[in-house]
C-alpha positions as CSV (number, residue, x, y, z in Angstrom):
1,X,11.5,-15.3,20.0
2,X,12.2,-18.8,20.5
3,X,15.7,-19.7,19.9
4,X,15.3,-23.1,18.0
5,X,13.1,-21.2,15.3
6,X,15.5,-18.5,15.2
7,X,18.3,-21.3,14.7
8,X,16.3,-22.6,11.5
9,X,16.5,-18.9,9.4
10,X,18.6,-19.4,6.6
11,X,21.5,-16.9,8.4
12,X,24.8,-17.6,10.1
13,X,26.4,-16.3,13.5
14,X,23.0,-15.0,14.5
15,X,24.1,-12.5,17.9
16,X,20.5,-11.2,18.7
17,X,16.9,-10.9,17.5
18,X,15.1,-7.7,18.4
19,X,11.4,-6.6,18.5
20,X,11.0,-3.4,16.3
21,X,7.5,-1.6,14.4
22,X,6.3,-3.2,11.6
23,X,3.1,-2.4,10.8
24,X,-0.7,-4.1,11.9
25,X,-0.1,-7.2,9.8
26,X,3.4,-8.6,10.4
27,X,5.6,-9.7,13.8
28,X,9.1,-7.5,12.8
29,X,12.4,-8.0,14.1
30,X,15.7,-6.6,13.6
31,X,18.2,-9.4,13.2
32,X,21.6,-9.1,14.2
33,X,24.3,-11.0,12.8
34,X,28.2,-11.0,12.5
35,X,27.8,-9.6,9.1
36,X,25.1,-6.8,9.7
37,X,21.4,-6.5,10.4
38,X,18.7,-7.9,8.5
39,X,14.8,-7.3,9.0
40,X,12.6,-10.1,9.1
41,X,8.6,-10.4,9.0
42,X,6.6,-13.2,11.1
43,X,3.1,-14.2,10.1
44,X,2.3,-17.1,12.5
45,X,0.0,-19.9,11.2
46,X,0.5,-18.8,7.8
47,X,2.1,-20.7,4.6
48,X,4.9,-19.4,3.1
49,X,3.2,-18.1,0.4
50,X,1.3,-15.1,2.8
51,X,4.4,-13.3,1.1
52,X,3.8,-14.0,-2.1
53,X,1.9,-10.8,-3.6
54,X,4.6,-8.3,-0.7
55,X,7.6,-10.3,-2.7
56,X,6.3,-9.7,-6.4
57,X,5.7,-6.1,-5.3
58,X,9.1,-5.4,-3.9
59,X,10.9,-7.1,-7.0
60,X,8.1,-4.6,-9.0
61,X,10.1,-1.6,-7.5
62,X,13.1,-3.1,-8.0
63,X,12.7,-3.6,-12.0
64,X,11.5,0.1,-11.5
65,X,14.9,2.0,-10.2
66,X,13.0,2.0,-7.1
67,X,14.7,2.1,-3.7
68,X,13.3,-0.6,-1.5
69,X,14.4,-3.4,0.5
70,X,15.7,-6.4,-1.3
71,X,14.2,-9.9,-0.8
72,X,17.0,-12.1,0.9
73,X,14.6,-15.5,2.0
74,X,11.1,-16.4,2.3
75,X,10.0,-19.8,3.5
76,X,7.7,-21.0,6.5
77,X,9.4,-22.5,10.2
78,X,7.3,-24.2,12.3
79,X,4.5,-23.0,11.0
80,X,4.8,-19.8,10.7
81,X,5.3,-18.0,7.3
82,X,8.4,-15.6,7.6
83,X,10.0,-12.5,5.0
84,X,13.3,-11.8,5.5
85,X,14.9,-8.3,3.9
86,X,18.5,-6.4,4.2
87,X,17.9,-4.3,6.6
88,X,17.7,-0.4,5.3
89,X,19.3,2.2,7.6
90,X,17.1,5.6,8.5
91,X,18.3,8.7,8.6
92,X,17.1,11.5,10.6
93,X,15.8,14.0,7.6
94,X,15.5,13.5,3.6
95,X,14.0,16.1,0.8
96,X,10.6,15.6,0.3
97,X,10.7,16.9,-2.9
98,X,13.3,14.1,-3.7
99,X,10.2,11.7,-2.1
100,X,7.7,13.2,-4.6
101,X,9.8,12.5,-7.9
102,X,10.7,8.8,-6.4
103,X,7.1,8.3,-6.5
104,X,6.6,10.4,-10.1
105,X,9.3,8.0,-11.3
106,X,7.5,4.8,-10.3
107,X,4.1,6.2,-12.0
108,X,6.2,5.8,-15.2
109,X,6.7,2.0,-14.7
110,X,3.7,0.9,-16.4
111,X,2.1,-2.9,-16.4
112,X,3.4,-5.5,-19.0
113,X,0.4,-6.9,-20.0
114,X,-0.7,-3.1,-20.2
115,X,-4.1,-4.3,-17.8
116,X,-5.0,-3.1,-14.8
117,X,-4.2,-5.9,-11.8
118,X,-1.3,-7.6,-10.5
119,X,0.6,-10.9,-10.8
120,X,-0.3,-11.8,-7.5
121,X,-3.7,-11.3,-4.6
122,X,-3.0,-8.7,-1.6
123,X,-2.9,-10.8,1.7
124,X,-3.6,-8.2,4.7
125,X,-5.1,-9.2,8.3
126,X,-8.4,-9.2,7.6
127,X,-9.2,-9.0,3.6
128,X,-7.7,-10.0,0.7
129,X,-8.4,-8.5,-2.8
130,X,-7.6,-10.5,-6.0
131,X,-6.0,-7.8,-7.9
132,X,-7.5,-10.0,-11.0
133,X,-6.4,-8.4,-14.4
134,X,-8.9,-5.7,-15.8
135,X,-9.4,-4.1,-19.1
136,X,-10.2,-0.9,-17.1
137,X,-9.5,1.1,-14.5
138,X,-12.8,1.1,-13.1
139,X,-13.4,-2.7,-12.8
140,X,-10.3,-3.3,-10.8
141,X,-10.7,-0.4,-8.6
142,X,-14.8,-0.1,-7.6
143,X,-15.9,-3.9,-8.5
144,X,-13.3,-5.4,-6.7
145,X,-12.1,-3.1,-4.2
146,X,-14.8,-0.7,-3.3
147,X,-17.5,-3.3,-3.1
148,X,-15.8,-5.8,-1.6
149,X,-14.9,-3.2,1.5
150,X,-18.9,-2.1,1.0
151,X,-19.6,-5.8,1.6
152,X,-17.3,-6.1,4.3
153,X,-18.4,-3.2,6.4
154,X,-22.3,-4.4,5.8
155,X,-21.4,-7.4,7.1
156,X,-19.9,-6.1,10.2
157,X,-22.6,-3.7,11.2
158,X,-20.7,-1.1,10.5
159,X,-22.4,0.9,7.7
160,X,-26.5,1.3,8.4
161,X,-28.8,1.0,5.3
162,X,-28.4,5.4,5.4
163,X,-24.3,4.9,5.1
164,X,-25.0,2.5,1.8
165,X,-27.5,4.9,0.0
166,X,-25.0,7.5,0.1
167,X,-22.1,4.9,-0.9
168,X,-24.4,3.9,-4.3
169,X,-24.8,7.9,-4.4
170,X,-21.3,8.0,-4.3
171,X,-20.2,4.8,-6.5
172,X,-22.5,6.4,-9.4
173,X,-20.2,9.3,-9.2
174,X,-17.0,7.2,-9.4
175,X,-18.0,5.5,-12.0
176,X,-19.1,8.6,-14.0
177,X,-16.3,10.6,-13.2
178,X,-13.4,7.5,-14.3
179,X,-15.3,6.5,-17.5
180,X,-14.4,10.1,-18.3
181,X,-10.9,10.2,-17.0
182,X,-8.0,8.2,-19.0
183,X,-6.0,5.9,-17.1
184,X,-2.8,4.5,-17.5
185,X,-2.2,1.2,-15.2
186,X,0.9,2.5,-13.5
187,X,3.1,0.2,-11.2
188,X,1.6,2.1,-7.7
189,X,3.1,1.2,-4.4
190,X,-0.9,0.3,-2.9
191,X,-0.4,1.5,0.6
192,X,0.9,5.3,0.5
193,X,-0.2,6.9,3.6
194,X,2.7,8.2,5.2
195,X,4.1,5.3,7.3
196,X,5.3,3.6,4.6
197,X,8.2,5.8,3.4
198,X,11.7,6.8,4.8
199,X,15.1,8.2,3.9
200,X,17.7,6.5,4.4
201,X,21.4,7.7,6.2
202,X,22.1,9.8,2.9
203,X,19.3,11.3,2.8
204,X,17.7,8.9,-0.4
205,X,13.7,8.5,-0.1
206,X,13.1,5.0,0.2
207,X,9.5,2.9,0.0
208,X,8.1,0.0,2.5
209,X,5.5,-2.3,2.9
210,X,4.4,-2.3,-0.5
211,X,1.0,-3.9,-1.9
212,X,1.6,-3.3,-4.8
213,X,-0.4,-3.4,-7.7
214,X,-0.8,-1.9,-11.1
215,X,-3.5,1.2,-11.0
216,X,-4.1,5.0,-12.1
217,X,-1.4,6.7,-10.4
218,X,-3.8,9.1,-8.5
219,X,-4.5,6.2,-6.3
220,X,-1.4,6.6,-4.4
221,X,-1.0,10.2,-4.5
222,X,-5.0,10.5,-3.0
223,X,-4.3,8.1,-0.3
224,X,-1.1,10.2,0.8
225,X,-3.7,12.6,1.4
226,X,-5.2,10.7,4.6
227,X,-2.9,11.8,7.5
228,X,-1.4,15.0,6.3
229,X,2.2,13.6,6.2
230,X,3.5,15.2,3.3
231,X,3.9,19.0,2.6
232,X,3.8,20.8,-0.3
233,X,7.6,20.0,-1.5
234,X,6.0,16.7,-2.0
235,X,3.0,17.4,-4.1
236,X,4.8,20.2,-6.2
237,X,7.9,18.1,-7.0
238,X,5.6,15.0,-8.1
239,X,3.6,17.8,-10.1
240,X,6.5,19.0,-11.9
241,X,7.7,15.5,-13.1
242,X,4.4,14.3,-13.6
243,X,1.4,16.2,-13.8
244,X,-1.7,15.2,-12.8
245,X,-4.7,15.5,-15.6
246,X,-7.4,18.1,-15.4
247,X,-10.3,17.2,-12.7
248,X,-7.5,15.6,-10.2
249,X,-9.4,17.6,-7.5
250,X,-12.3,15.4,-7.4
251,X,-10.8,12.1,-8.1
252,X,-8.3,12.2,-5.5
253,X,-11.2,12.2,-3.2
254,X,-11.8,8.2,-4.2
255,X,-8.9,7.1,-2.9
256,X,-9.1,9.2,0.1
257,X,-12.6,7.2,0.7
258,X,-11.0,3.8,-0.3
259,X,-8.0,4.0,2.9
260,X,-10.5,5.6,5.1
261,X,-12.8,2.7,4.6
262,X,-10.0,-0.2,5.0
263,X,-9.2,1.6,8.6
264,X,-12.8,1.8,9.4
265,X,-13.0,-1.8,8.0
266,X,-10.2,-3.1,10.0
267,X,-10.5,-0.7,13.0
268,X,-13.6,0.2,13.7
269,X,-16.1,3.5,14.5
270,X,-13.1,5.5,14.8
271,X,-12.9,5.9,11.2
272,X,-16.4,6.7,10.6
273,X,-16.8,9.9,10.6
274,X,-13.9,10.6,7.8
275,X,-15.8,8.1,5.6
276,X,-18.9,9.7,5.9
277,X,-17.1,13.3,5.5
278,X,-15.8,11.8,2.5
279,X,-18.6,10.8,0.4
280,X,-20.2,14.4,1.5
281,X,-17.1,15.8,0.1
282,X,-17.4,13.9,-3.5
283,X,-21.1,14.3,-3.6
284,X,-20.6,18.5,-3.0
285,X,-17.5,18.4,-5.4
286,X,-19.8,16.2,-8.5
């Protein structure tokens, strides 16, 4: 990085600035300084405020007993919008049983307002979603997420006419199915799919990169479902902490659909053919 905008973060006796993995979205470095390591997040040509909804959520885990990196500054330098966090340490193995009652434990943080939404919009690399409050579950989570990803992938050729019959196949059994089910608007970490956990030196389960947002809880435990990153320690811990209602089976599905759809949205054709396996599934499962 260049050293006069490294000069202007807010942190003293700076020794070195390294490139490390942080996601799609975000530049991330590992900051080195006299007094420790801190981890900063770059999002050039952006105002400050790109980091507005990421901050809210990670002070949302914090009032939740949740471990997570703490906010230390957040501004804009040169024009680019920057995050910096105390830097967490990883271990090399944690409990995922210990993982699945962290997450059973932030399910019980529930919204203030007791509405469905969040304080602030999600700002990713290609979409944004409002997170507007809602009375229900279902307004918050198919009118303003699943159409607004329908719309998107309509408009970038990459659902045919065929793809969006099944979709409104599909949304009708959504919508069915969650005007049915009863949800409580639990504070969910928005972007569980395996990547975004770790332990730390101790072995304590940890969550990053949240987009947070307050939702039925089944939406984070159905997009853990994606990659296959979490065994059964997981799923039977959160289970016994927190059980999921009757008819989790099917509705898992939905949010299986929903992150399959953002990476076909933001990657492309690769992602197809799990959307499309997807919506088979729900439709056979209905």
């Amino acid at each position: 990085m260049d050293q006069k905008w490294i000069s202007q973060l807010p942190l003293s006796d700076i020794k070195q600035v390294l490139p490390v993995a942080g996601g799609d979205v975000n530049s991330a470095y590992q900051v080195e300084t006299v007094k420790g390591p801190y981890f900063l997040l770059v999002q050039p040509g952006r105002q400050a405020d790109f980091y507005a909804g990421e901050i809210a959520g990670l002070r949302a885990l914090a009032a939740a007993d949740v471990e997570a990196p703490r906010v230390i500054s957040n501004g804009q330098i040169d024009g680019d919008a920057y995050l910096l966090l105390n830097f967490l340490k990883q271990g090399h193995r944690g409990d995922q049983a210990q993982l699945g009652q962290l997450i059973a434990k932030m399910h019980r943080y529930y919204s203030p307002n007791h509405k469905f939404g969040f304080s602030k919009p999600y700002q990713g690399a290609s979409m944004t979603f409002e997170n507007k409050w809602t009375d229900t579950w279902s307004e918050l989570f198919v009118d303003q997420r699943l159409d607004q990803l329908r719309d998107a992938l309509v408009d970038q050729n990459l659902w045919s006419e065929k793809d969006l019959k099944k979709y409104n196949q599909v949304r009708s059994i959504i919508v069915d199915s969650l005007a049915q089910h009863h949800s409580d608007p639990s504070l969910l970490h928005g972007d569980f799919w395996g990547g975004n956990h770790m332990f730390l030196e101790d072995g304590t389960p940890a969550l990053i990169d949240p987009s947070a947002f307050y939702g039925d809880r089944e939406f984070d435990i159905g997009c853990s479902l994606v990659f296959g990153v979490y065994d059964q320690k997981f799923y039977s811990a959160y289970q016994k902490d927190y059980p999921l209602d009757d008819g989790y089976q099917l509705r898992l599905n939905f949010y299986s659909l929903y992150l399959l759809m953002v990476h076909l949205e933001k990657f492309g054709g690769m992602y197809a053919s799990g959307v499309n396996n997807t919506m088979e599934r729900i439709i056979d499962l209905s």
